[in-house]
N, C-alpha and C positions, 0 to 999 in steps of 0.2 A: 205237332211239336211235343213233344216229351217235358217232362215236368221235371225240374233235381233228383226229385228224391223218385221216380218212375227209372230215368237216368243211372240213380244208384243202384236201383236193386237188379238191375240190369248188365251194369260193370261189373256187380260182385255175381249173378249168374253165369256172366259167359265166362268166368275165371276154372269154372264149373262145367258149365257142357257149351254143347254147340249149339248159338242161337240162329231162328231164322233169318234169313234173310234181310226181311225187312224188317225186324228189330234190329240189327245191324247195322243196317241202313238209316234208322231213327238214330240208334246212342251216337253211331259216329256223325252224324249233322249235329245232333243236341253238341257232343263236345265238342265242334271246330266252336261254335258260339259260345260256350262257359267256358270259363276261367276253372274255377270252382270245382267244376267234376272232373275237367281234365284233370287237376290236383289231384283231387281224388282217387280217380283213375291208376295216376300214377304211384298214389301211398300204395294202394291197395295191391298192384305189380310188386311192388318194395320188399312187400310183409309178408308177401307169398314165397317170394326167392329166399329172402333171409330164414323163411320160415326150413324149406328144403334142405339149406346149408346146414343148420343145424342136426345134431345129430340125435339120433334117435337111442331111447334105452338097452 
């Protein structure tokens, strides 16, 4: 089982590239379980679109 903060650096990786498998396989068991990273999760989904919308110089 995955640790939060293993959890974390793992939702903000795959935001980034494609993980394997079976890291995959660990974040999403770890989030059906936590509250907390799913949250997370989802900020971090949030601030990435917002971030797109915005325009550029």
């Amino acid at each position: 089982m995955l640790t939060c903060q293993e959890a974390s650096l793992l939702v903000s990786r795959g935001l980034d590239e494609s993980l394997p498998w079976s890291r995959r396989l660990a974040l999403h068991m770890h989030l059906v379980l936590c509250d907390a990273c799913r949250r997370y999760a989802g900020q971090l989904r949030w601030i990435r679109a917002a971030a797109r919308r915005f325009p550029g110089p």
